[in-house]
C-alpha positions as CSV (number, residue, x, y, z in Angstrom):
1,X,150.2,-36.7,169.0
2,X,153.5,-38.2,171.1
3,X,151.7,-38.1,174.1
4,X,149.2,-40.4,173.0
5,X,151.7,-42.8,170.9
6,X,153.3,-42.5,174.9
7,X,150.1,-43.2,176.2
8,X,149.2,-46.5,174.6
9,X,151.7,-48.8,175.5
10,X,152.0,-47.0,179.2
11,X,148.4,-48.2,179.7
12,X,149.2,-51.6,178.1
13,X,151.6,-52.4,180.5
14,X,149.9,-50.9,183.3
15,X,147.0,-53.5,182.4
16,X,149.5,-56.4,182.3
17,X,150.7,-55.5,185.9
18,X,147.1,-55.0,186.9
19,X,146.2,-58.4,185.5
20,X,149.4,-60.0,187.2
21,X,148.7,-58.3,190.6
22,X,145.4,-60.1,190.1
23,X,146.6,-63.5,189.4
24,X,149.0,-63.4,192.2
25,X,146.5,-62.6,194.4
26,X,143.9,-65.1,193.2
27,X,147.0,-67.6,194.1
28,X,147.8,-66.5,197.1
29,X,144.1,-67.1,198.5
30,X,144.0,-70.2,197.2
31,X,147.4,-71.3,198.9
32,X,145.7,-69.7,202.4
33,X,142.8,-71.6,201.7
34,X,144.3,-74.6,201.4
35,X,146.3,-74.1,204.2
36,X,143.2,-73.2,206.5
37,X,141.9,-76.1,205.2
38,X,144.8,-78.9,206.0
39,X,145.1,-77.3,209.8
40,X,141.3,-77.8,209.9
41,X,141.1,-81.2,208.6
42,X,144.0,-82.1,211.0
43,X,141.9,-80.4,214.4
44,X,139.0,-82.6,213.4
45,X,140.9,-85.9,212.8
46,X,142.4,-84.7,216.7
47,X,139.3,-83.6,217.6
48,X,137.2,-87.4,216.4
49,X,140.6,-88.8,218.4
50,X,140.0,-87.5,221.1
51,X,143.0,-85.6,221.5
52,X,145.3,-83.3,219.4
53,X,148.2,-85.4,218.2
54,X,151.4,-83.4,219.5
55,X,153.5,-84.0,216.1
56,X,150.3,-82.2,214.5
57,X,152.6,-80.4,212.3
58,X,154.0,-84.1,210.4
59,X,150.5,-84.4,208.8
60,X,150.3,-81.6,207.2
């Protein structure tokens, strides 16, 4: 019986962290994403320009 009074609230918590891990992740693609997504937006502009700006990094 202790082992599964034990067990509970070990499995609890490892489903918290789980969940967590999860949600961290899901946060950290979308930050990539959006950062993929500003240094794409900014080679088109160049790219419609005609030219890479060289301060490329002030737009962002």
């Amino acid at each position: 019986m202790e082992l599964r009074e034990y067990a509970l609230p070990a499995l609890q918590i490892m489903g918290l962290g789980i969940v967590w891990l999860f949600k961290a992740g899901a946060i950290a693609a979308c930050i990539a994403l959006y950062i993929m997504f500003e240094l794409m937006r900014v080679a088109l502009v160049g790219m419609v320009f005609g030219r890479l700006p060289r301060n490329w990094m002030r737009y962002l």
